[in-house]
C-alpha positions in Angstrom: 119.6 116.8 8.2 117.2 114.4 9.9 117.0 116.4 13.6 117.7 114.3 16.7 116.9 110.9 15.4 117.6 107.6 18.2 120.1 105.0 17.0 121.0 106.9 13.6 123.2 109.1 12.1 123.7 112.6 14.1 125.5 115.4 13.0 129.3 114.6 14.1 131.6 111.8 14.5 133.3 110.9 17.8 134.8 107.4 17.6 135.6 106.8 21.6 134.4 104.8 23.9 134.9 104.7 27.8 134.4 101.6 30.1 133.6 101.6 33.5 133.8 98.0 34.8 131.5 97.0 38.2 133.5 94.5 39.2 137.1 96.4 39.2 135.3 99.6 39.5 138.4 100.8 37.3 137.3 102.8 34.0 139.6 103.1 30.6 138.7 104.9 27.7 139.9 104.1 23.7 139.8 106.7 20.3 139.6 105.5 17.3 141.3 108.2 14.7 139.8 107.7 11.9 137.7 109.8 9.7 136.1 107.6 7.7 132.7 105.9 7.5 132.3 103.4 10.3 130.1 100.9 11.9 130.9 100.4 15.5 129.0 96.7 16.7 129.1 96.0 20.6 127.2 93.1 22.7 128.4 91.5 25.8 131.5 90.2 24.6 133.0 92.1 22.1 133.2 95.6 20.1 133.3 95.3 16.9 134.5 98.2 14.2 134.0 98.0 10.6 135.5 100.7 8.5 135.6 101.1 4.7 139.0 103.4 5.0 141.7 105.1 6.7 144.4 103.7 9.4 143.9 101.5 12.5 144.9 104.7 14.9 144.6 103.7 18.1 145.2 105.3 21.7 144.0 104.0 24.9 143.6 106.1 27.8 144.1 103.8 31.7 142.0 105.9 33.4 141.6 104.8 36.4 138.7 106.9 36.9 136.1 108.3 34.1 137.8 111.6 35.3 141.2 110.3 34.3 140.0 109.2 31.1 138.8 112.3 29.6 141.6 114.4 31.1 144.1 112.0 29.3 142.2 112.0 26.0 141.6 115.8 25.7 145.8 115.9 25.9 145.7 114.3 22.4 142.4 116.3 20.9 143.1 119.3 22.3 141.6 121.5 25.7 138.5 122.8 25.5 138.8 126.5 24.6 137.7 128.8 27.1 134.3 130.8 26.1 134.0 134.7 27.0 131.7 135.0 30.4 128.7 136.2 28.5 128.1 133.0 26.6 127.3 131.3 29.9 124.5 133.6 30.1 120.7 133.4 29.0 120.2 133.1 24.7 117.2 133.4 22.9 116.6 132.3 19.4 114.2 131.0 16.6 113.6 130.0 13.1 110.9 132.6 12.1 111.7 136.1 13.5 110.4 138.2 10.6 111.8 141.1 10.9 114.1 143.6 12.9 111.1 144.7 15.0 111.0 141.1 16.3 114.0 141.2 17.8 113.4 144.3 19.4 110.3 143.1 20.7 112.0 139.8 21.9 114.8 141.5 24.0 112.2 144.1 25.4 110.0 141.0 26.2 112.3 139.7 28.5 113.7 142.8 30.0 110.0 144.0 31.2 109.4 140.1 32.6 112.6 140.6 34.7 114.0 137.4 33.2 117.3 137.7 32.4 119.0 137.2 28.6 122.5 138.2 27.6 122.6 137.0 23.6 120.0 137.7 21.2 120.2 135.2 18.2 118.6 134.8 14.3 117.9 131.9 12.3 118.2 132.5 8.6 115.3 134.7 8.0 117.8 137.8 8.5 119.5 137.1 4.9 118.9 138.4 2.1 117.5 135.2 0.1 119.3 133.1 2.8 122.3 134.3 0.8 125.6 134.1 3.6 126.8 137.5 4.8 123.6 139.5 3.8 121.1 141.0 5.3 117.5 141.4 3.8 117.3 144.7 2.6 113.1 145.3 3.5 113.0 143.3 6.8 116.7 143.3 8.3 118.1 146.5 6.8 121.7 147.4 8.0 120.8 150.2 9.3 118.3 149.2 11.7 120.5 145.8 12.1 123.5 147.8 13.3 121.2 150.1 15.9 119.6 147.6 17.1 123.1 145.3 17.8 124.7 148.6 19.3 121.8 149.3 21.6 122.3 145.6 22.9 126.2 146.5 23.0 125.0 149.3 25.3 123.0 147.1 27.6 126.0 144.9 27.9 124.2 142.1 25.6 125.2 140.1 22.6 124.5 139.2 19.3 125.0 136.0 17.3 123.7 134.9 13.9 123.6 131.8 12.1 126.0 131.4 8.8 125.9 128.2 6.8 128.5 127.3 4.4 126.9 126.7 1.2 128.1 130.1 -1.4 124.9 130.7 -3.6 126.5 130.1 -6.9 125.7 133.5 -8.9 128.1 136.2 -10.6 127.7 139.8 -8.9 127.4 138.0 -5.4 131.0 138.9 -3.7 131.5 135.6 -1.7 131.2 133.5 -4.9 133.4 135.8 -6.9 135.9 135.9 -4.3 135.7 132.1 -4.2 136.5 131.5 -7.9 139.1 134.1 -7.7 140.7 132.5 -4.7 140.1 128.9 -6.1 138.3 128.0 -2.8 135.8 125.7 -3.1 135.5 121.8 -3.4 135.9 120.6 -6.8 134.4 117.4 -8.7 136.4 117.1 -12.5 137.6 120.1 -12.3 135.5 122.5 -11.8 133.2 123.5 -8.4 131.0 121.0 -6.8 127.8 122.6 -6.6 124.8 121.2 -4.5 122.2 122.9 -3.0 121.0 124.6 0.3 118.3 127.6 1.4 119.8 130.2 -1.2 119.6 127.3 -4.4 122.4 125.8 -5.8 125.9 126.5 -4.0 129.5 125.8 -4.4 131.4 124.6 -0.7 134.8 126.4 0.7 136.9 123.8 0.9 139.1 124.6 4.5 141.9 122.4 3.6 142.9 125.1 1.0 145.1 127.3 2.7 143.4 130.1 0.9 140.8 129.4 2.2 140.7 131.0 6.0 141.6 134.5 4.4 138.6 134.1 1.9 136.4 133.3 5.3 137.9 136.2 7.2 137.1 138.3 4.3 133.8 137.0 4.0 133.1 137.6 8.0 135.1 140.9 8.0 132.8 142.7 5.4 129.8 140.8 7.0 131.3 142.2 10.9 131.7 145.5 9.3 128.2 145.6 8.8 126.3 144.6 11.9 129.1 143.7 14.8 128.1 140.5 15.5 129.8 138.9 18.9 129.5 135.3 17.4 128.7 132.7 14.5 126.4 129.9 14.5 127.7 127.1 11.9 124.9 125.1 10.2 124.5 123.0 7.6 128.2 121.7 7.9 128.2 118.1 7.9 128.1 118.9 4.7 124.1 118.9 4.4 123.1 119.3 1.0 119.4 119.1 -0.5 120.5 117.0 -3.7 122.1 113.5 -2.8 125.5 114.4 -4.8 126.0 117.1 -7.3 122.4 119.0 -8.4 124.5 119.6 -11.9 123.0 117.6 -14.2 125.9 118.0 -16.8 128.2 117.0 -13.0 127.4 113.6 -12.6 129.7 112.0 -14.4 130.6 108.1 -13.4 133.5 108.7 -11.1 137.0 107.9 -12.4 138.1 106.0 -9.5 138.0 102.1 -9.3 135.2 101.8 -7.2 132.2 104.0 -6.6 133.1 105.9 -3.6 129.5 106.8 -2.9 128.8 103.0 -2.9 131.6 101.0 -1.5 131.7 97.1 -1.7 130.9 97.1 1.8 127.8 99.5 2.4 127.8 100.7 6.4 124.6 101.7 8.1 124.0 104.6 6.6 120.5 106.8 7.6 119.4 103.6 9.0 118.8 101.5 5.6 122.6 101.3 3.8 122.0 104.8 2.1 124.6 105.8 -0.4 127.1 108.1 1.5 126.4 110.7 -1.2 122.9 110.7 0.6 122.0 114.2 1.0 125.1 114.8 1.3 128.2 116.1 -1.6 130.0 113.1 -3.9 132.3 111.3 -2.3 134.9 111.6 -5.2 134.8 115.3 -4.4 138.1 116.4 -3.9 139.6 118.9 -1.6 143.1 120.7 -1.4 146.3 118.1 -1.9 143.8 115.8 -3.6 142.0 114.6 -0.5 138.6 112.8 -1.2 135.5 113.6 0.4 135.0 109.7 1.1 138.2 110.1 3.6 137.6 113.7 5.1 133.9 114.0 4.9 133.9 114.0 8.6 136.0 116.6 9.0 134.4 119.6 7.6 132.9 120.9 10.6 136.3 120.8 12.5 138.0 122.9 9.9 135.1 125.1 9.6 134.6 125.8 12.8 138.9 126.4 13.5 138.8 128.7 10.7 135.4 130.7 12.1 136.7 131.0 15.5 140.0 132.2 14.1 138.7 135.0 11.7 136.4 136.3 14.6 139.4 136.3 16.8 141.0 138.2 14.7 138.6 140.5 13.7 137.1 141.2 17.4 140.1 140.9 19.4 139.2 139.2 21.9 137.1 135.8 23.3 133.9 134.7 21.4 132.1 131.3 20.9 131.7 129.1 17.6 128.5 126.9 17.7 128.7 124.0 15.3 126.2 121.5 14.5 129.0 119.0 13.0 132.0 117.6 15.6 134.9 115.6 15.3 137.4 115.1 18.1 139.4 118.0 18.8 136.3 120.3 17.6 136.1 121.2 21.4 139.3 123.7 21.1 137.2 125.8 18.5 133.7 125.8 20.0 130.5 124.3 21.4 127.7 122.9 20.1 124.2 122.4 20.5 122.6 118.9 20.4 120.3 119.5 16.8 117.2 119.9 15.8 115.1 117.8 18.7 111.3 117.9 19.1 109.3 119.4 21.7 108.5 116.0 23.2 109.4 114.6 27.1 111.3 112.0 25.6 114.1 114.9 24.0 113.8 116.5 27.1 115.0 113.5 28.5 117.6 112.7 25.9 119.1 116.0 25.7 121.1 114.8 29.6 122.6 111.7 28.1 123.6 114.1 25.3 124.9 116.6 27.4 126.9 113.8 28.8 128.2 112.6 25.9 129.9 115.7 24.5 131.4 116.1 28.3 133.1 112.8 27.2 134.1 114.2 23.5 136.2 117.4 25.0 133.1 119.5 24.1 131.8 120.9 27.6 130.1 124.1 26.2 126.7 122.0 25.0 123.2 122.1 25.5 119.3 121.2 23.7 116.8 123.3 22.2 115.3 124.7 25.0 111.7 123.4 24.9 112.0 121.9 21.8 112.9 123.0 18.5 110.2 120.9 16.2 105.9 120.9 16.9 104.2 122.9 19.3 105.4 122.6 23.3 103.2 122.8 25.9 103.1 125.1 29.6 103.9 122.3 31.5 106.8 121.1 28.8 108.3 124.7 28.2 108.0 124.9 32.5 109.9 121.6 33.0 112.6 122.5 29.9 113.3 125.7 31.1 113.7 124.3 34.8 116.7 121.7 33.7 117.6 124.0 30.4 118.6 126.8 32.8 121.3 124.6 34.1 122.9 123.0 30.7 126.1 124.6 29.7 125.1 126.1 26.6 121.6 127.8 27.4 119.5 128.6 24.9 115.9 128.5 24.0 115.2 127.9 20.1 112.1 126.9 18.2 111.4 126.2 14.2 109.3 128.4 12.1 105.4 127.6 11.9 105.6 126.5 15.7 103.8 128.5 18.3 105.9 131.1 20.3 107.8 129.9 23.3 110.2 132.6 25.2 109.5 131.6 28.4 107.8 135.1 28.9 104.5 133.7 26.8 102.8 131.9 29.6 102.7 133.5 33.3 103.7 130.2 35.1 106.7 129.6 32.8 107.4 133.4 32.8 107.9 132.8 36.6 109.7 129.6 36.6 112.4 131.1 34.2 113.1 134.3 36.0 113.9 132.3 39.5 115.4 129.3 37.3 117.3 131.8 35.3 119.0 134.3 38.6 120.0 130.8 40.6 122.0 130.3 37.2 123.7 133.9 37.1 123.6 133.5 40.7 126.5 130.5 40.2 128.2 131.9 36.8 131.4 132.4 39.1 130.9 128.6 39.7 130.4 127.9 36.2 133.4 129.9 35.0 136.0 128.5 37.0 134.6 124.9 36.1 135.4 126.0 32.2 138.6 127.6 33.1 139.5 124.2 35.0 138.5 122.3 31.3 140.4 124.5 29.5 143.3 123.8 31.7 143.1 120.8 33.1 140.7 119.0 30.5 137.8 118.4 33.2 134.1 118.4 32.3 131.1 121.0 33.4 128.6 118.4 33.7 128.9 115.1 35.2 126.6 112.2 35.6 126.6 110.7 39.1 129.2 108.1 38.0 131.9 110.4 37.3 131.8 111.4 41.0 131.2 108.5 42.8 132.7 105.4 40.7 132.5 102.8 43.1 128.9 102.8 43.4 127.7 100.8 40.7 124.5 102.3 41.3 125.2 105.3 39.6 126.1 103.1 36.6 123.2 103.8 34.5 121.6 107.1 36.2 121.2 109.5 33.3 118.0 111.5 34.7 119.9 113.7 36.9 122.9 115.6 36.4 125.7 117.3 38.4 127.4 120.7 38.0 131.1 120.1 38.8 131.1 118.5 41.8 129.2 120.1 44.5 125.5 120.6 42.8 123.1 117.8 41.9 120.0 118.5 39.5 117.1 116.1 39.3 114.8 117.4 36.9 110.9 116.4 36.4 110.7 114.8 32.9 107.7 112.9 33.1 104.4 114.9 32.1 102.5 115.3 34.8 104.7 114.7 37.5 105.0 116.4 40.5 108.0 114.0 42.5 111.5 113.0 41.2 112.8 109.8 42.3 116.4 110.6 43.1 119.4 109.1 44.2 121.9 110.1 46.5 125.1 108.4 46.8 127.0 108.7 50.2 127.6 112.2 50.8 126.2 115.0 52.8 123.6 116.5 50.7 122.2 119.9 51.4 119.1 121.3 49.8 119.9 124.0 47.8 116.6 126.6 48.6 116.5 126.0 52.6 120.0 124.6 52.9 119.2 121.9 55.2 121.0 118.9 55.7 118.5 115.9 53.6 121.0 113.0 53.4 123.3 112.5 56.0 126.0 110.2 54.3 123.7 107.5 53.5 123.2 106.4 49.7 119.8 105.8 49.0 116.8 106.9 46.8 114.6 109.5 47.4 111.2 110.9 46.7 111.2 114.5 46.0 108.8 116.8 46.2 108.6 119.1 42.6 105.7 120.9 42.4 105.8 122.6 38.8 107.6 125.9 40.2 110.2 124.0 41.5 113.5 122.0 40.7 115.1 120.0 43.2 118.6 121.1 43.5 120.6 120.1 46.5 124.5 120.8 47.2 127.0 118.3 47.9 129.0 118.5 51.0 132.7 119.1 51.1 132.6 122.0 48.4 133.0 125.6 48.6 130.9 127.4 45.8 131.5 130.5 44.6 128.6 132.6 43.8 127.5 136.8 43.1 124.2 138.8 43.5 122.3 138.1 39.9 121.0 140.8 37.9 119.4 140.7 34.3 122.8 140.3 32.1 126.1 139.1 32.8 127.7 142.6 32.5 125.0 143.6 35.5 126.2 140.4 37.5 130.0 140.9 37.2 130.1 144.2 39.3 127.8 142.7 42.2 129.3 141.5 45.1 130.5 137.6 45.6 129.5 135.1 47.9 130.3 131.7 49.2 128.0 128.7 49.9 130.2 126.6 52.3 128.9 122.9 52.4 130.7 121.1 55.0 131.3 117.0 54.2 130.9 114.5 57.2 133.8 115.4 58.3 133.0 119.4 58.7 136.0 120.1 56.2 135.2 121.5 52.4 136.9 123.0 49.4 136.7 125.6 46.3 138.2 127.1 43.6 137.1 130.5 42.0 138.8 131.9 38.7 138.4 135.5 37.4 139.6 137.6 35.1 137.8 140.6 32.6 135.5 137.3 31.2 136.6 138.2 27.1 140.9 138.7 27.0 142.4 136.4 24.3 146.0 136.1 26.3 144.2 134.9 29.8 147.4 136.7 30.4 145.7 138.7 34.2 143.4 136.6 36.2 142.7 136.1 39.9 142.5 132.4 41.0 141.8 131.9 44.6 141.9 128.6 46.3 139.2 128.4 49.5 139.1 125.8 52.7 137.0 125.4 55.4 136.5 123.5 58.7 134.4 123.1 61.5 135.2 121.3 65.3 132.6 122.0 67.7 131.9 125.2 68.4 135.3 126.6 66.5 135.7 126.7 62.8 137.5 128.3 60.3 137.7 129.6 56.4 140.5 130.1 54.5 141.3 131.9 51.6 144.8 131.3 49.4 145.1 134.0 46.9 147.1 132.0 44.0 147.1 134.7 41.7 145.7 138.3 42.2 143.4 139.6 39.2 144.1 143.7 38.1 141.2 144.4 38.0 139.5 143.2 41.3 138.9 147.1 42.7 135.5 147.4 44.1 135.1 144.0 43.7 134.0 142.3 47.1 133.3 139.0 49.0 129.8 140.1 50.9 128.0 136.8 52.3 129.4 133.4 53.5 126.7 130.8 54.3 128.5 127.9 55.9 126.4 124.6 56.3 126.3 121.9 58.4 127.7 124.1 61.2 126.0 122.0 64.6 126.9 124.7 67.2 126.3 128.0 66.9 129.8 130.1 68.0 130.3 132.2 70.4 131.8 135.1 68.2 133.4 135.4 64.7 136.5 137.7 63.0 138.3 138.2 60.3 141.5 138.3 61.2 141.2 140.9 64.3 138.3 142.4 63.1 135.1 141.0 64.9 132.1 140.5 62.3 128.5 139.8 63.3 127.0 136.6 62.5 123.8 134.9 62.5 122.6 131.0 63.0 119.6 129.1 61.6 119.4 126.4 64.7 116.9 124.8 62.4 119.1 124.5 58.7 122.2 124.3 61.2 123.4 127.5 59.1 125.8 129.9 59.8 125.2 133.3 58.0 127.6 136.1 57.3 126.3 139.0 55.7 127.7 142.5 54.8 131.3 141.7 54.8 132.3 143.5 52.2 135.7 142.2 51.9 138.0 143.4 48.6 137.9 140.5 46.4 
């Protein structure tokens, strides 16, 4: 549990490495499957691995684009799951909400700033002394609990909690009863491994057992029955333990096997000093269903947490909800996303939170994101202002900060309170974008966001660009994250580039770097030509945004011709069974142009759904008249953004 520490230990194991060559310009991509302890060496020559267990599982993935290579490896780990529509929205969490009131106060915070918030979160201050499945009886009472989730039910908000898996090891306590009964949890000689986490000493469900996913949808149920929560946040599941083995003194007994598994004759890198793998961590003699040793699965108990959470709130909800883990293996992507750990609120995580973002992308885990301003020490206005402009773009979007730190919804400072609400409604304002760019993951194995390379791979200038980040292919962030600051350096490889608040053509097909104005209200965003993005009128919630009407922002390539996709369906439906997917094209000679729309598949429930603006740009001649079909339509055109502007339409979707 060390936070977000640089060229260390992190909470997951993902043992895959993709190449992208300058002189080929070809990339390839090869997965290690292996789940034990590892060093992985690599200098200009060779890659080196070094593992103290397990097979020599190889696959290799022949690209021939970065593209390729993550679509090919997520057919062997699994597609990403597809999240319900309201976890792209807004979240807002910390460690140190003391009470229900706090909440309340929270959610009413950011509805009277008119920023907008779907999911309201707790830390592990709601338990009951931080006791799993409990609420604290004087300052999160059920009652109050269950109003206040129904009233954000009501809004058309959402309500997720943190659960970790240690099971405080007391009689009278149902989880632990049910535990011994059931003959759940990891043993050492015989009897439970106990360790210890926030509630004291505890005793681990062990989720190879195959009694095990009906303990954890017991546990959940009764917990769900309580207070309906729409998710659960995983913690602690690597597995993190506050004693380095067992905390039983009369437990830690010399283990039986030939060597010491928690100190193998060749020690890897462990916590950056060679730590015994037992190091804050459970004994790696430890053994789990069918006699599997911690030492060979230890990697894997986030995975099979995480597949048996997602599958008892499945069950117990009916329909689509999200999983957050902090500990990921390959394949951890078809249960759930994840957020990046516990960073600090410092420039430099601000910065290391894209590379992150990127590097999950890679793993099959698109639905990722930071801390939102930082979750250790004290941000600043100008940090909080610069985090919240990039952080309203991540996949995963949530704001979280650690008890004993200053407040920082982005409501606590006028200038950030500003920045969010216009950062936050461009976000809703692309949701549609967003959704059919997860729906294409879950399909097709794609990512959400992209570094520069993964769109333009034969420009070996985007080799090592990790400061800016795309959105599927047709939106390009460069975020400020340099204190002070008020101009990005970006670059631009050959496209047409459009910026995304005035929609005028900046790059005209020429690759180059640019300096960019960013005064501290303002993100440079800018739109790639060639793509067709789907968009809707943003309100304060997701519910509020889905009934709005649609629009299209057409961004015509050198060529005047562009593309888009747009998936929908009721954003929460386990089967995916109804959906509309609609395929869009566009082009533009002279004076005459055109747009297209090929409905693939028609969604059920599209009634009073419409289509009400089109903003085509790049369009050089303004036309003479417009229709759709036979129907004239009026029209408008910006001479000066060489933008064509439909408006009112209202065209069933």
């Amino acid at each position: 549990d060390e936070g977000t520490p640089v060229d260390n230990n992190l909470y997951g194991s993902h043992p895959i490495y993709l190449e992208l060559r300058s002189g080929s310009k070809l990339a390839h991509g090869v997965f290690l499957l292996n789940s034990n302890g590892m060093e992985v060496f690599l200098d200009q020559t060779s890659l080196t691995y070094r593992l103290i267990g397990g097979v020599l599982d190889f696959y290799f993935f022949l690209g021939p684009t970065p593209a390729d290579v993550v679509e090919q490896y997520t057919t062997v780990i699994g597609r990403p799951f597809m999240p319900p529509y309201w976890s792209l929205g807004f979240h807002q969490c910390r460690w140190g909400y003391k009470n229900y009131q706090a909440l309340e106060d929270v959610v009413n915070g950011y509805k009277s700033h008119g920023i907008p918030l779907d999911t309201m979160w707790t830390d592990i201050d709601y338990m009951d002394a931080y006791k799993d499945f409990t609420f604290s009886p004087t300052n999160f009472p059920v009652p109050k609990m269950k109003a206040f989730v129904d009233g954000l039910h009501t809004n058309g908000q959402h309500y997720i909690v943190i659960t970790d898996p240690g099971i405080h090891n007391v009689t009278g306590y149902e989880p632990y009863d049910d535990g011994l009964s059931m003959n759940v949890f990891i043993q050492r000689n015989g009897k439970p491994f106990i360790g210890e986490v926030w509630p004291g000493y505890t005793a681990f469900p062990d989720f190879f057992n195959p009694n095990t996913q009906a303990y954890w949808t017991k546990q959940i149920t009764n917990f769900h029955n309580m207070v309906p929560v729409d998710g659960l946040w995983i913690d602690m599941n690597e597995i993190s333990n506050f004693c380095s083995g067992s905390c039983d003194s009369k437990n830690k007994l010399r283990s039986q096997l030939k060597i010491d598994p928690n100190n193998p004759p060749y020690p890897i890198n462990n916590m950056g000093n060679r730590s015994p793998l037992n190091t804050k961590t459970i004994d790696m003699d430890s053994v789990h269903y069918g006699n599997k040793l911690e030492y060979n699965v230890h990697n894997l108990y986030g995975i099979s947490e995480a597949n048996a959470t997602l599958r008892a709130l499945e069950q117990i909800r009916g329909k689509r909800t999200i999983v957050i883990s902090r500990s990921t293996f390959p394949g951890s992507g078809t249960h759930g996303g994840h957020w990046l750990g516990d960073n600090d609120s410092s420039w430099a995580d601000l910065y290391f939170a894209i590379p992150g973002i990127f590097n999950f992308q890679l793993f099959g885990i698109p639905l990722v994101g930071a801390d939102i301003c930082g979750f250790g020490g004290s941000t600043t206005e100008e940090l909080c202002t610069r985090w919240m402009q990039i952080g309203s773009f991540y996949p995963f979007s949530r704001n979280h900060n650690a008890i004993g730190s200053p407040s920082q919804e982005p409501y606590v400072w006028p200038q950030v309170a500003t920045v969010s609400r216009n950062t936050l409604l461009i976000r809703y304002s692309l949701l549609p974008y967003y959704y059919t760019l997860f729906y294409s993951a879950h399909v097709n194995g794609t990512t959400v966001a992209r570094p520069l390379l993964w769109e333009f791979p034969q420009d070996t200038n985007t080799y090592l660009l990790d400061k800016q980040m795309m959105i599927g292919s047709g939106l390009l962030i460069s975020p400020v994250l340099t204190q002070g600051a008020v101009t990005v350096s970006a670059y631009f490889p050959s496209a047409q580039w459009y910026d995304f608040y005035t929609h005028e053509l900046v790059v005209d097909g020429n690759a180059g770097w640019m300096t960019l104005d960013a005064p501290i209200t303002k993100i440079p965003l800018h739109i790639r030509g060639g793509n067709i993005i789907p968009t809707q009128q943003p309100s304060l919630t997701t519910t509020e945004t889905r009934l709005n009407p649609f629009g299209l922002l057409v961004a015509l390539s050198k060529t005047s011709v562009s593309t888009g996709t747009l998936y929908w369906d009721d954003g929460e439906s386990l089967s995916m069974n109804d959906y509309g997917l609609y395929y869009f094209s566009a082009q533009n000679v002279g004076s005459r142009g055109s747009l297209n729309v090929q409905v693939v598949r028609s969604w059920s429930g599209s009634s009073g759904l419409v289509f009400d603006t089109v903003n085509v740009l790049g369009v050089q001649q303004a036309p003479k008249s417009a229709s759709i079909g036979s129907k004239s339509i009026n029209f408008s055109y910006n001479s000066n953004s060489k933008e064509l502007i439909f408006n009112n339409l209202r065209q069933a979707v």
